[in-house]
N, C-alpha and C positions, 0 to 999 in steps of 0.2 A: 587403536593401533599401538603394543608396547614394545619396550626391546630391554632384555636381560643380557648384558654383552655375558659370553663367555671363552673361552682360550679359543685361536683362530680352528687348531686343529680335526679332524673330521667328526672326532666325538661328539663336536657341538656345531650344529649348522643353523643354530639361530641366530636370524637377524631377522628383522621385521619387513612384511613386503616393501613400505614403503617408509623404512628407518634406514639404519647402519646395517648395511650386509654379516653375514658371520665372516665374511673373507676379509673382514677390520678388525676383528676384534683379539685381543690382547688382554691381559689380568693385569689390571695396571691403575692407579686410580684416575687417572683421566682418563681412560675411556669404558672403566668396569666400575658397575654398579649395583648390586641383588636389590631385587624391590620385590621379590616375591620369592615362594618357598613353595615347593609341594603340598599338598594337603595330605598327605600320608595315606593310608591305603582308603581307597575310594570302596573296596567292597565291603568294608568294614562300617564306613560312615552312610553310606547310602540305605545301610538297612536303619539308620536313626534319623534319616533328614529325607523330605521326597527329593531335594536338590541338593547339591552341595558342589559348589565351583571347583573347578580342576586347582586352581590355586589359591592359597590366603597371601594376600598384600601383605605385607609388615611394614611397621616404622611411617607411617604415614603421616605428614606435615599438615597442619588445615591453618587457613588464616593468616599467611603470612606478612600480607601487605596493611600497613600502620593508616587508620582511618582515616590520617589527613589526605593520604594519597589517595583513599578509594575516593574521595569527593570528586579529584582529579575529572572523574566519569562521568559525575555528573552535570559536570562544567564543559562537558565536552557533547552533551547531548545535542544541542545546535548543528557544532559541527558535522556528528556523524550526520545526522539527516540531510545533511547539505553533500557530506560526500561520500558515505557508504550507504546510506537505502537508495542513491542514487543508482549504484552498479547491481541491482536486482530488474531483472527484466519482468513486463509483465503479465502474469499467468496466461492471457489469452496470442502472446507472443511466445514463448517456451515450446520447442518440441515436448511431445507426449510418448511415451514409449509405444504408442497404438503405430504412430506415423513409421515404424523403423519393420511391425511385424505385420506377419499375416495376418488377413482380417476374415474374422471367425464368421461376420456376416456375411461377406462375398461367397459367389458359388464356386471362384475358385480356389479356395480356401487351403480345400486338401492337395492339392495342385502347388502351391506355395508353401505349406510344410515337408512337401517331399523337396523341393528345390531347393530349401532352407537345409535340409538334413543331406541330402548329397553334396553340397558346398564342404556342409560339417564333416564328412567322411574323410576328408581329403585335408585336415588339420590334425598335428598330433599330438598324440595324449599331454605331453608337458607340457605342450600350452592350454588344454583346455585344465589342468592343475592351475595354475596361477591366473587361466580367466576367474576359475571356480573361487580361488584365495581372494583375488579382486573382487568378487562378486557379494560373496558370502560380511568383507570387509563394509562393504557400501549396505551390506543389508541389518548391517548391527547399528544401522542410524539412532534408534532411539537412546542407545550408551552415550551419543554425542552431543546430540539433546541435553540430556541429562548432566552432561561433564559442562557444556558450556553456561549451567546455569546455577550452577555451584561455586560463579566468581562473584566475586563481592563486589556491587557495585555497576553490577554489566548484567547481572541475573534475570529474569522473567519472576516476578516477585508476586504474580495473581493469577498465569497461564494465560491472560489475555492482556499485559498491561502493554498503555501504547508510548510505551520509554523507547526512543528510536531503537537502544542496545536490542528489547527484548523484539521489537516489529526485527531487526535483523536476524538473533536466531531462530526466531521461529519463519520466518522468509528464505532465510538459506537452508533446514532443513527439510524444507514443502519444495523445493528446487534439488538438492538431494535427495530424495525420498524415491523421484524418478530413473536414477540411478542404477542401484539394485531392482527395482522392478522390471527394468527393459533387460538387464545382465539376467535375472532370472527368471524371464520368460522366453527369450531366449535359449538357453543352458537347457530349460522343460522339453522346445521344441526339437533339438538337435538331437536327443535322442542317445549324445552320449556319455550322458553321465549319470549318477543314481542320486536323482533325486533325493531319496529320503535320507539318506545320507548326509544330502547338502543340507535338507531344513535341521533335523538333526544339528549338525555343527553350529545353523545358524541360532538354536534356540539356546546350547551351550552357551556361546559366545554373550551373546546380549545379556543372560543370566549372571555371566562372570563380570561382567561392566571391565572396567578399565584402569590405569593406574598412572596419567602420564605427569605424574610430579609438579602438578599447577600448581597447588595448596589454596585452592578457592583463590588465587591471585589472578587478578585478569593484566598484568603485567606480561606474567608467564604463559596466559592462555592463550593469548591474542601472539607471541612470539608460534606457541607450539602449532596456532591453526597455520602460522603464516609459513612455517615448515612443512604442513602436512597436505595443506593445498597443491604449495608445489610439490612436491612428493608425487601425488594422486596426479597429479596433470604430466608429469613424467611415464609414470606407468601407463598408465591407459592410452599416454600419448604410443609408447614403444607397442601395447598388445594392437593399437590400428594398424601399426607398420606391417607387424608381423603378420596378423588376418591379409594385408593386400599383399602380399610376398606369397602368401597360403594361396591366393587366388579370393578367399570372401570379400570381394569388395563391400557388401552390405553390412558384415561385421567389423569393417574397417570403419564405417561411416559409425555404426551404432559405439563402437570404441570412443571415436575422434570428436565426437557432438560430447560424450562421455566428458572427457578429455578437455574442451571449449569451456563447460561451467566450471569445472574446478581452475583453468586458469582465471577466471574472472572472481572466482570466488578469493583465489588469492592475492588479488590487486588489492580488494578489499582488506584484509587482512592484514596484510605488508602496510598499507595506509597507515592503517591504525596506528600501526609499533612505530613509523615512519613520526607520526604527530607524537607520540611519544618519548620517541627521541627529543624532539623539536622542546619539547615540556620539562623533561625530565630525562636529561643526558644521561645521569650516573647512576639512577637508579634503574633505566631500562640496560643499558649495558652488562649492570651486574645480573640482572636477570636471564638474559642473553647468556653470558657464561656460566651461571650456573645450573641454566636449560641444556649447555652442549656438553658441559659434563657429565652432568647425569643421564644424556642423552637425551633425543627426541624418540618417546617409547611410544611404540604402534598399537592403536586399535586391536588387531588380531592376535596380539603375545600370545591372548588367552584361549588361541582356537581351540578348541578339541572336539574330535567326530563319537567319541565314545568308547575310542580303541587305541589310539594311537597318541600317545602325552605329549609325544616330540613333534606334533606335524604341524607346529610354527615355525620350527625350526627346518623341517621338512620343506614344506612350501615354499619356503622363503629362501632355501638352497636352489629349488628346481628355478625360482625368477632370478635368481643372480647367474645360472647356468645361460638360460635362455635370454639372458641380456633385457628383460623387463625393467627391474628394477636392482641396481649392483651398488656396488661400494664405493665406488668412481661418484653414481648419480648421489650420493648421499654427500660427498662430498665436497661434490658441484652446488649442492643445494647451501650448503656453508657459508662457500665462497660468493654464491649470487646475493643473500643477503645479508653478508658483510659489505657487499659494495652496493646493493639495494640502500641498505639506511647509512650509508657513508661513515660504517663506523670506524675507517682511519684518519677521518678528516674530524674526530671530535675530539674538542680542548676543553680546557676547564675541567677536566676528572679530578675526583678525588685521587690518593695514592691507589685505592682499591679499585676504584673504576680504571684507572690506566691498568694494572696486573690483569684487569677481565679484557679490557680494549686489545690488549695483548696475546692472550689468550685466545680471543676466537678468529685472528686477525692472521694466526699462526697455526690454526685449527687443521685448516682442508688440505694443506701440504701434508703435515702428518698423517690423516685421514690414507690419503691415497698412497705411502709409504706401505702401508701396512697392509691393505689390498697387492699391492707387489708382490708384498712377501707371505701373503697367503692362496696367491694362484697355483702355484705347483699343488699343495696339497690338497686344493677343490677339486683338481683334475684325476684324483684317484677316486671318487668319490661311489659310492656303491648305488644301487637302483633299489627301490623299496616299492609294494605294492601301494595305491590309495585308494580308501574306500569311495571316494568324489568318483573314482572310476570305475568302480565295479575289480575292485583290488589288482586291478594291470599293472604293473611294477615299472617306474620310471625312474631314469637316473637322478640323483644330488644334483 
């Protein structure tokens, strides 16, 4: 999931589905950041590489956090086993995305995909855009994988070691994983969207990996999941709404069960940064503000279907339109955990730590100033075809 802020204007309608809307953004340096650049003409470079990611990174930080601290992790191994493998349910207790769809072995099988596809009929095209951006997001899990295992200290060091950190990512990814598979077994069944199109983006995406400014810090990483959790339980919380407003009650359910792990995945989470606090006041604070300056960057920054450069930015207009995921709920997410880890209730800062305490304490008012002052101009916003759709043109 990344986010490039750029001027609120309609030129640029990127924000991330589940970051900072474009209706926040400002060229400014607290809220603007370039962390990535074009890769320059792609027809030119694809005849010399069989791949070549829609964008190269620049500037990229590794290593930030000083070894005394990464021990920090390993002294806390006890604890987490005691209180985050605890919030993993277990595998024979989990819904299965079988339970939500038609079963291929029953004799009424075809019976149940036509009843699935006439519900779908009756839902429109923007929304199944931003189920598809949701979809495709949840289905680039192995980037996450990978990003969560690149902190120092918190990493999976052997792909099977039983460090509780590494039993946690690889148990909350095998609980994500289900995810994207029921969203896109689903999307296959309903009939209205173009598939290869989707795989397409989704092979892009995972290829491009990600960029969201950890630096192998698990200070940072553990702040970024604990944003992106609730992010992800917002959205999918609003696509259930929407489905039972549509009439899909069974896409409401298959959304809202969606919806149920990623809240619990960010109790977890939040814990973490929460004992962290607890540990190390002034060094998780400064992390915290210089995570929300530079933004909490999404997953998806890096979509692309193969045609269209801008449809991060695209996407992620049509979910701030249709009230999925906006600039309000990004802001909301600020303010819940600034008062989650009680960061105006901490003393003892350094001078630097109180200017970050400050800083993020004062964050989510400005935040939603700037959404104000960027709704008039979302509302002119032009319809562009997607190819998710079979290129039917939906509004910004």
């Amino acid at each position: 999931m990344a986010l490039i802020i750029n001027p609120i204007a309609s030129q640029s309608q990127k924000f991330p589905s589940f970051g900072l809307p474009s209706t926040a953004r400002l060229r400014s340096p607290k809220f603007c950041m370039v962390s990535s650049l074009n890769s320059g003409s792609k027809e030119v470079e694809n005849l010399k590489r069989p791949f070549m990611p829609p964008r190269e990174v620049q500037g990229q930080v590794t290593h930030s956090l000083p070894p005394h601290k990464i021990e920090i992790f390993k002294s806390l191994e006890g604890w987490a086993e005691r209180n985050i493998l605890t919030l993993l349910k277990p595998v024979e207790k989990c819904w299965q995305p079988a339970d939500f769809l038609p079963d291929p072995a029953s004799e009424g099988f075809d019976d149940q995909v036509k009843e699935l596809r006439e519900r779908a009929k009756e839902i429109p095209d923007d929304y199944f855009v931003v189920l598809v951006g949701d979809m495709i997001t949840e289905e680039a899990l192995p980037t996450y994988q990978t990003m969560l295992n690149t902190l120092d200290g918190t990493r999976d060091e052997t792909g099977a070691s039983l460090s509780p950190w590494a039993i946690w990512t690889r148990a909350w990814t095998a609980e994500e994983n289900r995810h994207g598979d029921l969203l896109n077994k689903y999307l296959y069944l309903s009939g209205r969207v173009d598939m290869r199109q989707i795989e397409k983006t989704i092979q892009y995406l995972i290829g491009s990996g990600m960029d969201p400014h950890t630096e192998n810090n698990p200070y940072r990483g553990f702040i970024y999941t604990s944003f992106q959790e609730r992010a992800t339980f917002i959205s999918h919380g609003n696509t259930a709404r929407l489905a039972k407003e549509y009439g899909d009650v069974k896409l409401a359910q298959i959304c809202g069960n969606i919806a149920s792990d990623e809240k619990r995945h960010e109790t977890a989470y939040t814990k973490i940064v929460e004992k962290l606090f607890e540990i190390d006041p002034d060094g998780t604070v400064l992390a915290f503000a210089d995570m929300m300056k530079k933004k909490i960057t999404m997953p998806a920054e890096f979509i692309y279907d193969g045609r269209d450069e801008n449809l991060f930015d695209h996407f992620s207009a049509v979910a701030q339109r249709i009230g999925v995921y906006t600039a309000k709920d990004y802001a909301d997410i600020v303010e819940f955990l600034v008062d989650r880890w009680n960061v105006k209730e901490l003393t003892g800062l350094s001078a630097a730590g109180r200017e970050a305490q400050d800083y993020v304490c004062r964050l989510a008012p400005r935040i939603r100033k700037l959404e104000e002052r960027a709704q008039e101009r979302a509302k002119q916003a032009p319809s562009i075809p997607f190819s998710w759709i079979f290129d039917r043109e939906v509004q910004l």
